[in-house]
LOGU-104955 format. One record per atom (N, C-alpha, C): residue in one letter; y, x, z. Coordinates in steps of 0.2 Angstrom, whole numbers, plus 5000, padded with zeros to 4 digits. Atoms other than C-alpha are relative to their C-alpha. Layout:
residues N
AYXZ;...
This chain:
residues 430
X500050074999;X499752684988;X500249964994;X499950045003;X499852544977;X500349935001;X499550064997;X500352374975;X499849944996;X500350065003;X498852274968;X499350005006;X500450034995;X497752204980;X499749925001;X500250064997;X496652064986;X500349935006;X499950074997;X497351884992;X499649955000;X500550054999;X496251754997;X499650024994;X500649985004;X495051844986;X500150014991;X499849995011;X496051864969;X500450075001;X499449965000;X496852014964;X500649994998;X499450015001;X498552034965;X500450064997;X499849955001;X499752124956;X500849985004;X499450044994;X501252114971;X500049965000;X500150064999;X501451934972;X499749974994;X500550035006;X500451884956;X499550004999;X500650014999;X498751824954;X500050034991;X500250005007;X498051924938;X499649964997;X500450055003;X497051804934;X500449944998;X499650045002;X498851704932;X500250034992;X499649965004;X499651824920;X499250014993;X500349985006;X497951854909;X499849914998;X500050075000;X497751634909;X500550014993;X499450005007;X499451664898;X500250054997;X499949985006;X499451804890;X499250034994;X500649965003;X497651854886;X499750045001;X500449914997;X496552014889;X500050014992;X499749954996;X496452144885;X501050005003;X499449984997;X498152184895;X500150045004;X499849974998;X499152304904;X500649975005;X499550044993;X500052244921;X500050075002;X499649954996;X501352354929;X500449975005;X499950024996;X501952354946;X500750045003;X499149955000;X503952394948;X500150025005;X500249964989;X503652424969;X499550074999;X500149945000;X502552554964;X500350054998;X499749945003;X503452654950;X500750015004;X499449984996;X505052644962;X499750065007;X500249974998;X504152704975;X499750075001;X500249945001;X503252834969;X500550064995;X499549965000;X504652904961;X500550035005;X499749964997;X505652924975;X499750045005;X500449945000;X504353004982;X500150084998;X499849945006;X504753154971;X500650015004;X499349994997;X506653144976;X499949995005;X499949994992;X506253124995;X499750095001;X500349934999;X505253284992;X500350074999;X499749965000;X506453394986;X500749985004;X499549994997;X507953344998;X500250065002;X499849954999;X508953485002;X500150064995;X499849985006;X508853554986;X500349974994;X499450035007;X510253554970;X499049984996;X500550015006;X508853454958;X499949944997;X500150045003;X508253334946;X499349984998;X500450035002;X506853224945;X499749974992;X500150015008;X506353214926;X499449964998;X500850045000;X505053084924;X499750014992;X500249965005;X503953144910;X499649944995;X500350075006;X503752974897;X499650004995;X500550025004;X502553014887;X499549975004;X500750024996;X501352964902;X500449905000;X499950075003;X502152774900;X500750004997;X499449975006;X503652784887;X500349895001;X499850075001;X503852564889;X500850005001;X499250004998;X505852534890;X500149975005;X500050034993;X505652424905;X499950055002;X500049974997;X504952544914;X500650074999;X499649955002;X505952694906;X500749985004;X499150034998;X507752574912;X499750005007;X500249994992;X506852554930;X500250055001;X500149934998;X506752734932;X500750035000;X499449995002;X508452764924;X500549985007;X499550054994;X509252644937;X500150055005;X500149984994;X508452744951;X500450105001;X499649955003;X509452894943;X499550074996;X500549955005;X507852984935;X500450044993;X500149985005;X508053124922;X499450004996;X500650035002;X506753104908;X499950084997;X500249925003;X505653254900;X499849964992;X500350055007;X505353204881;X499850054996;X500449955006;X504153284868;X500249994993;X499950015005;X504853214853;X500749964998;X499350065001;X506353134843;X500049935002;X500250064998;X505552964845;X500150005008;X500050004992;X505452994865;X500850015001;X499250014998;X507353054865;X500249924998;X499550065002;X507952914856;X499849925006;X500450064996;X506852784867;X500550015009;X499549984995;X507852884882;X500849985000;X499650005000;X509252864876;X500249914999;X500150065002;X509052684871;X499849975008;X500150024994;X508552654891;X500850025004;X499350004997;X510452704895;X499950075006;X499849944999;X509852894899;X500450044997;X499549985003;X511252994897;X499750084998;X500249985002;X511053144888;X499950085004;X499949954994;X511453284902;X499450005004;X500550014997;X510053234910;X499249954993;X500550015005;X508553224895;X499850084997;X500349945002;X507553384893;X499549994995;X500350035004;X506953404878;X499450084997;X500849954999;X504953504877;X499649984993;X500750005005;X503553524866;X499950064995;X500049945003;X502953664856;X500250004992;X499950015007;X503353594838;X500849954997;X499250015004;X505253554837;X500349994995;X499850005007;X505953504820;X500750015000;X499449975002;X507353554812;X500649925003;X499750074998;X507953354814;X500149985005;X499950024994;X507653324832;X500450055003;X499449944998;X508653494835;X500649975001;X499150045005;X510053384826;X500149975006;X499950084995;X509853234836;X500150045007;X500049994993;X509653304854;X500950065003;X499449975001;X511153434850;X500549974998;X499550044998;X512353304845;X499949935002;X500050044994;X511953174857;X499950005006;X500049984992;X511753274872;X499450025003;X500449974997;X510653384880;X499850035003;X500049934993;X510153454897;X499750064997;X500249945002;X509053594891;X499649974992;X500750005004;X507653634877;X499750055004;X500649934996;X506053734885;X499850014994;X500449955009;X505853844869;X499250025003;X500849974999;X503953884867;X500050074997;X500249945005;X504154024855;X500750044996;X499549975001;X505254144848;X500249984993;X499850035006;X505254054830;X500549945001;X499650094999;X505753894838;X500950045001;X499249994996;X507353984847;X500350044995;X499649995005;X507754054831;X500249964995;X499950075003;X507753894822;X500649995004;X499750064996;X508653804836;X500950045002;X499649955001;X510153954836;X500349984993;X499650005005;X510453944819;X500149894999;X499850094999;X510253734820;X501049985004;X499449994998;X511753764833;X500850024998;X499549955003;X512753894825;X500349954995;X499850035005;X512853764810;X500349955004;X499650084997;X513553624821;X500550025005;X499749964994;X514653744832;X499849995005;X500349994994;X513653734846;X499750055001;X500449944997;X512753844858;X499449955004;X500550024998;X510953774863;X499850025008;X500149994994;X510653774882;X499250004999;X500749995001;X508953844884;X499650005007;X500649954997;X507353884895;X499350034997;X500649975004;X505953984890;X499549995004;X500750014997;X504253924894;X499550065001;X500549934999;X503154074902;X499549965000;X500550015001;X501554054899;X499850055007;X500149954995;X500854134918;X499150035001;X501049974999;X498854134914;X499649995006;X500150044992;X498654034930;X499449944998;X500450054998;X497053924929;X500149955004;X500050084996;X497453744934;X499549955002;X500550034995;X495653704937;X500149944999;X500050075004;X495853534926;X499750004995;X500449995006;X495153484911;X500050034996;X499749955006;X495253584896;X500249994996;X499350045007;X496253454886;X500250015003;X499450004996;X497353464899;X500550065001;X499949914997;X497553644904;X500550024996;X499649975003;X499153714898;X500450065002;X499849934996;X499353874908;X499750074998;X500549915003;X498154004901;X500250024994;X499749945006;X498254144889;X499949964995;X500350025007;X497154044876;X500349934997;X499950085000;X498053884878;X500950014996;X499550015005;X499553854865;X500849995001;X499150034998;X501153814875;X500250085002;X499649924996;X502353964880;X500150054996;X500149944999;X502654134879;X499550045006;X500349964994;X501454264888;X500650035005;X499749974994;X502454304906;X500250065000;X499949915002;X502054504901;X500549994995;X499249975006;X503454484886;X500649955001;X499550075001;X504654354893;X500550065001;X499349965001;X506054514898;X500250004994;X499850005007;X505754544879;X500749954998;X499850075003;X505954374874;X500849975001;X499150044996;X507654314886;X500550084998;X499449955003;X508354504878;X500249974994;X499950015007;X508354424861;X500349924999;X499650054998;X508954254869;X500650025000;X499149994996;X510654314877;X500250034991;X499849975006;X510654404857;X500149954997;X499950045006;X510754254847;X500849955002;X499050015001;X512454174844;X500149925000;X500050074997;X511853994847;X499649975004;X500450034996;X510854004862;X500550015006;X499850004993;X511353984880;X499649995005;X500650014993;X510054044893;X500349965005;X499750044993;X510053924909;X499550025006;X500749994995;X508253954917;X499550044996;X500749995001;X506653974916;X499649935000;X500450074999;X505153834914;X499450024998;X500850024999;X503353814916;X499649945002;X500350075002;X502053694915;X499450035000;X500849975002;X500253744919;X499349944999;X500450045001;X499353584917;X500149925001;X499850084994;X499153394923;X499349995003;X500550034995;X497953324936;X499750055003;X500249964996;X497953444947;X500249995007;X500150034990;X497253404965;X499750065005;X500049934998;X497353584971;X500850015001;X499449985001;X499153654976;X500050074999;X499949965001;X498553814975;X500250044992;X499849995007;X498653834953;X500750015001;X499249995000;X500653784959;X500150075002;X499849934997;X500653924971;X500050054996;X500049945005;X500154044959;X500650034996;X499550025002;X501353994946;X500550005003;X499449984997;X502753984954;X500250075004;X499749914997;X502654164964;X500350014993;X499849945008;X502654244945;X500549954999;X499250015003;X504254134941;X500550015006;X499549964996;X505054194956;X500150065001;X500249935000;X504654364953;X500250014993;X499550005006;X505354344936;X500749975000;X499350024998;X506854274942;X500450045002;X499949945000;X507254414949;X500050034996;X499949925005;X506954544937;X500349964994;X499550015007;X507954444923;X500849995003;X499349995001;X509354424933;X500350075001;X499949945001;X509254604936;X500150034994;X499749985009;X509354634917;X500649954997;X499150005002;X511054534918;X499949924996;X500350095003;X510254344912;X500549975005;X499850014995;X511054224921;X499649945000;X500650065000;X509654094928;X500149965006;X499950064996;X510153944936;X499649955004;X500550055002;X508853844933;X499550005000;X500849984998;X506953834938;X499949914996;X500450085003;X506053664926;X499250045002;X500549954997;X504353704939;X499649934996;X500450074999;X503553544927;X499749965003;X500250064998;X502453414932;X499250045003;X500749975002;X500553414933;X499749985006;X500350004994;X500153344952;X499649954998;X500450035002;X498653244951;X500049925002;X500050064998;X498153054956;X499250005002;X500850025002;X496452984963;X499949934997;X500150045004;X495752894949;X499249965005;X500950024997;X493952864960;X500550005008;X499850024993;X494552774976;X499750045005;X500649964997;X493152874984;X500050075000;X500149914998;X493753044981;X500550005005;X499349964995;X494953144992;X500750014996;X499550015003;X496653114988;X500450094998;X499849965001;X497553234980;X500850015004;X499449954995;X499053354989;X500749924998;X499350065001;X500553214992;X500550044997;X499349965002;X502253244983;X500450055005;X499749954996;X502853305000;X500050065002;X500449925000;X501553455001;X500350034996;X499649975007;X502053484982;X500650025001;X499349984998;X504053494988;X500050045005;X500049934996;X503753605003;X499750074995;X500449925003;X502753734992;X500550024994;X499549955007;X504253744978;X500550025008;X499349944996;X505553794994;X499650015002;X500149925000;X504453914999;X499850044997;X500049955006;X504053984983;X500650034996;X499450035003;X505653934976;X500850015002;X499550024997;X506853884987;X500650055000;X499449954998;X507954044991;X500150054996;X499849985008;X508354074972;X500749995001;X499150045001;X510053954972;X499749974994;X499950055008;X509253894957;X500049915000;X500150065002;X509353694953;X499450014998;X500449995001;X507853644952;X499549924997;X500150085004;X506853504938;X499450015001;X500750024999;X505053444941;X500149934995;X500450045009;X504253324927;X499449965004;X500450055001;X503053194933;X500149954998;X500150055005;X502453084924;X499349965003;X500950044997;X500353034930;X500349975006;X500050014995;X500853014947;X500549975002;X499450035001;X502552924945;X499549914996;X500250045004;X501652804933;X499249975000;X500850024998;X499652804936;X499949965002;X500450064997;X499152704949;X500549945001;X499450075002;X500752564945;X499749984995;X500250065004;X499752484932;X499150014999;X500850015001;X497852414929;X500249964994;X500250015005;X497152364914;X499649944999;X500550064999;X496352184915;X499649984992;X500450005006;X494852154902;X499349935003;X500450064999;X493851994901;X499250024997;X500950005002;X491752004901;X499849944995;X500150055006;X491251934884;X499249995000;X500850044999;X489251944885;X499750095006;X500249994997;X488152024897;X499450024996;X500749985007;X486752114885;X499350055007;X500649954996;X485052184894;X499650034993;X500449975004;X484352324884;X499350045003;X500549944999;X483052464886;X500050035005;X500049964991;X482952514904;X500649995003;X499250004996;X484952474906;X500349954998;X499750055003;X485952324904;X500950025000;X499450005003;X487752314896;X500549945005;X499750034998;X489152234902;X500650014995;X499750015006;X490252204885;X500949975001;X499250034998;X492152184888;X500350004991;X499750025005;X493452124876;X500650054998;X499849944999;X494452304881;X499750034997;X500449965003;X493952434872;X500250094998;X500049934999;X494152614868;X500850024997;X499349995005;X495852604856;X500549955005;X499450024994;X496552504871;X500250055005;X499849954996;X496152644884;X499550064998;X500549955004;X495552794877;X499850045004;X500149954997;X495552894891;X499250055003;X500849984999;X493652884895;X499650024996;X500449965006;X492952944878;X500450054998;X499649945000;X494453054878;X499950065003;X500049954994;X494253154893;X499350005007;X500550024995;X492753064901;X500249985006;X499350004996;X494153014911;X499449925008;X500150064995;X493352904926;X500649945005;X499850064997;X494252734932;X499749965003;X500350054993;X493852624946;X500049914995;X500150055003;X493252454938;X499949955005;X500450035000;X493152314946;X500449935001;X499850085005;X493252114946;X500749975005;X499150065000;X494952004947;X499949955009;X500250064995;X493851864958;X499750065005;X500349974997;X493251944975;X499650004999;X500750025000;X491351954974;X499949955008;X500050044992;X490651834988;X499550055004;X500549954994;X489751935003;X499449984998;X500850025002;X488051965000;X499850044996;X500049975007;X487952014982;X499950084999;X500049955000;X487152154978;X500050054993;X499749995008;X488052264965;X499150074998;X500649955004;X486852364951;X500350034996;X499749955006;X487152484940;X499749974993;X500050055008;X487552414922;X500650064996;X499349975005;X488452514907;X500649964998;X499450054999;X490152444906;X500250034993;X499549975002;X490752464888;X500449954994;X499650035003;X491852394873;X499949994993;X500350045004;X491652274858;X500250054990;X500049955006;X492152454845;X499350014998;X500849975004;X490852504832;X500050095001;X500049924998;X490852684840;X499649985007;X500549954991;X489552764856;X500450005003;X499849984997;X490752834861;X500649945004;X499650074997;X491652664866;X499549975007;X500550024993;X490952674884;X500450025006;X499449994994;X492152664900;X499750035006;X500349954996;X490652704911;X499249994999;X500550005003;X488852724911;X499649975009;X500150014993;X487852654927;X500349995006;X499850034995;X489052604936;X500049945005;X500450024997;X488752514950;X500349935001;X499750064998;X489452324949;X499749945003;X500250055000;X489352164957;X499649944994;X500450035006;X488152024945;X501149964997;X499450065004;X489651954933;X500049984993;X500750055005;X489351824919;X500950014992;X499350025005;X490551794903;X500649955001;X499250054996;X492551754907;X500050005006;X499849974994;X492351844920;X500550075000;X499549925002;X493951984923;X499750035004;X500249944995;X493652134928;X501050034999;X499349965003;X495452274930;X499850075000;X500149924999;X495352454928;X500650035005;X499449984999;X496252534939;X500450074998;X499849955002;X497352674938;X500250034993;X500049995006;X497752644920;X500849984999;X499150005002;X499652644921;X500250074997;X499549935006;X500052834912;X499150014997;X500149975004;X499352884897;X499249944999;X500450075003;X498452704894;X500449974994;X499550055007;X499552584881;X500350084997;X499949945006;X500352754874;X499850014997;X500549995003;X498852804868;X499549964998;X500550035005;X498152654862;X500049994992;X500050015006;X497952604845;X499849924997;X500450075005;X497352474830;X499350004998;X500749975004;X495852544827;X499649935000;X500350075004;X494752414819;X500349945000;X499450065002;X496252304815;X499949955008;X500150034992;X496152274837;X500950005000;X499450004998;X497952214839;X500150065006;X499849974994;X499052334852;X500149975006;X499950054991;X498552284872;X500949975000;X499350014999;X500252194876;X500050025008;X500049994992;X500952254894;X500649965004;X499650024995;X501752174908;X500250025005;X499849964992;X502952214924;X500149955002;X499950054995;X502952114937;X500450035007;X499649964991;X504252144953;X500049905006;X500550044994;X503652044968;X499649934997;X500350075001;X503351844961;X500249994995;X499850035008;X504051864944;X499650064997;X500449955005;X503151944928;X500549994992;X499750015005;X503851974912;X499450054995;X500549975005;X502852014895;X500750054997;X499649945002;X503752194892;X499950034994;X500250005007;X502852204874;X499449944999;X500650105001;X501952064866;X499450044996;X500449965004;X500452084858;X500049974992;X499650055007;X500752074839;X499349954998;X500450035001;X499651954829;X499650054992;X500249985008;X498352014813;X500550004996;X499650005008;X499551964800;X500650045001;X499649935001;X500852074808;X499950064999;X500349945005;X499752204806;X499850024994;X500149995008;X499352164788;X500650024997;X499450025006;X501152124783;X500250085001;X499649935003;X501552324786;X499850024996;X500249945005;X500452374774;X500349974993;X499650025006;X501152364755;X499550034995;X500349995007;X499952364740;X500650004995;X499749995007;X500852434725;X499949934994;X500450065005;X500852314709;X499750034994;X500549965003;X499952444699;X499350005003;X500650014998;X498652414712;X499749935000;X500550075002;X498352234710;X500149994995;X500250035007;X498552214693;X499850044997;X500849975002;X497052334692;X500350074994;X499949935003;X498052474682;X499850075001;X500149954995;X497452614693;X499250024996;X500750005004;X495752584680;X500050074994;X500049945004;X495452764671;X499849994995;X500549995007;X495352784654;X499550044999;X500849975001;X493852854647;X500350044992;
């Protein structure tokens, strides 16, 4: 459930007509909906009641500080992949006991930073890293509180960008060498085992992939504390999916998700951290884009918006499908056609959908995308000097612009021509 809807035939984002908010800020834009991201995070934490655990909400899928302090409020822990992501957590007034810090390319610097300003664990990928991050510690008299991410070769039946569970896919260790692996942990003189952690993908609308995965980490739970580990701690990642096509079948609720970790799970004793991020954040915000011409070509006509692919990448990224449709109701009657829907980039590949099937709509007409609150604004960009979408949150009848959109000249003014470069020095002798 969401929390954008039709009123007297306008869409709303909870008490807000968007066609109010893109009046004064402009299109392309990014509306977020603070009754959904509450909601659907506590979703999560109603799902594991009864177990010691921690919700970690996984900010790279929307990293904004409004939303990040929302969350925080609600007592979320975060998942961050990078030094930038810590500091942004920590700057939301997450403390650092609760900030788990993932990804498979650690630097020596963000080691520094999350080691002295606080940190629930690292999920090591590899055994270079946890050798790094030992000697990182050892030099600053610490001991690194760890988990080692198994790799379990578990099929998540997701895209193949997405897929982070198989042999051939990059995160982890292989599960057949993690005893090795956690023997040469407990050896090092600045680590400190806590758990174990996995992570087989994202957008999955299946709960058997979990099942899988999780036996094999309860089945290695076991056998490392029988080799004398002491494993507290299960981080069972994120990865549940959303329906992006109103039309499909919804995927497994967070509460299914939470029954299938205590019974896979549950009769460990271990604390237990899960990582969403899509489903915490997805369907909480649309993407509103204004129709700039309406173009008829060669057997298919175009529907030309002012969005475009460096705003929401995900459908040339991933082929990612979004539900599109207009701001103003259509009036009864109207019989929608299929029209390519795409955006004002000098790339093909700037196409949101192909034939799909819309109502007739003229120029300065909104349309919104839905389901573009995770892993929209994060991953947009400037590409052809396109200023960055600004986004907003609105909580029931108030909105607030929670990033602005910059102007051209602010994106000129970062760049810095040398004065070897304009005063034509750079000219080769001969």
């Amino acid at each position: 459930m969401d929390h954008f809807l039709y009123r007297n035939g306008a869409l709303h984002a909870e008490d807000v007509p968007l066609a109010e908010i893109a009046a004064t800020v402009g299109t392309p834009v990014y509306v977020y909906s603070a009754a959904t991201l509450v909601r659907h995070f506590r979703l999560f934490d109603e799902a594991l009641e009864g177990l010691d655990h921690l919700v970690c909400y996984a900010m790279k899928s929307n990293s904004n500080q409004a939303v990040l302090t929302l969350l925080a409020g609600l007592g979320a822990g975060m998942d961050v992949v990078s030094g930038g992501e810590y500091q942004r957590a920590k700057a939301a007034g997450v403390p650092g006991d609760k900030i788990v810090f993932s990804g498979v390319g650690k630097t020596v610097d963000e080691m520094r930073m999350a080691l002295t300003g606080g940190v629930r664990q690292f999920n090591v990928e590899s055994e270079p890293e946890m050798r790094v991050l030992s000697d990182v510690a050892v030099e600053l008299g610490l001991r690194a509180p760890i988990t080692i991410r198994v790799n379990p070769d578990v099929d998540a039946m997701t895209h193949a960008k997405i897929a982070t569970g198989k042999s051939e896919n990059k995160f982890g260790i292989p599960i057949a060498r993690a005893r090795e692996v956690y023997a040469e942990a407990a050896a090092l003189p600045g680590i400190e085992v806590v758990g174990i952690d996995v992570h087989i993908g994202s957008q999955l609308t299946d709960l058997a992939p979990f099942e899988a995965a999780y036996l094999k980490v309860a089945e290695l739970t076991r056998a490392l504390r029988a080799d004398g580990h002491t494993i507290r701690r299960l981080d069972l990642g994120g990865g549940l999916g959303i329906p992006y096509a109103h039309s499909n079948q919804a995927p497994p609720l967070p509460k299914d998700y939470g029954a299938l970790i205590k019974r896979t799970v549950g009769d460990l004793g271990c604390e237990i951290e899960i990582e969403p991020g899509r489903l915490v954040s997805g369907n909480a915000g649309v993407m509103v884009s204004k129709v700039v011409y309406v173009k008829s070509g060669e057997g298919r006509d175009f529907l030309i918006l002012d969005g475009a692919m460096n705003d929401l990448v995900r459908p040339a990224m991933y082929d990612a499908h979004h539900d599109i449709v207009p701001v103003i109701e259509p009036a009864l009657g109207l019989e929608p056609a299929p029209i390519d829907i795409v955006g004002p980039v000098c790339e093909s590949g700037d196409t949101f959908a192909k034939q799909r099937l819309m109502p007739p709509l003229s120029p300065g007409d909104l349309v919104a995308f839905r389901s573009a609150g995770a892993y929209g604004a994060v991953m947009a960009s400037e590409y052809n000097t396109r200023p960055l979408v600004p986004e907003v949150l609105v909580h029931g009848d108030q909105w607030s612009v929670i990033r602005p959109r910059p102007s051209v000249a602010d994106i000129i003014a970062r760049d810095h021509v040398p004065d070897w470069v304009r005063d034509g020095s750079t000219e080769c002798d001969s």
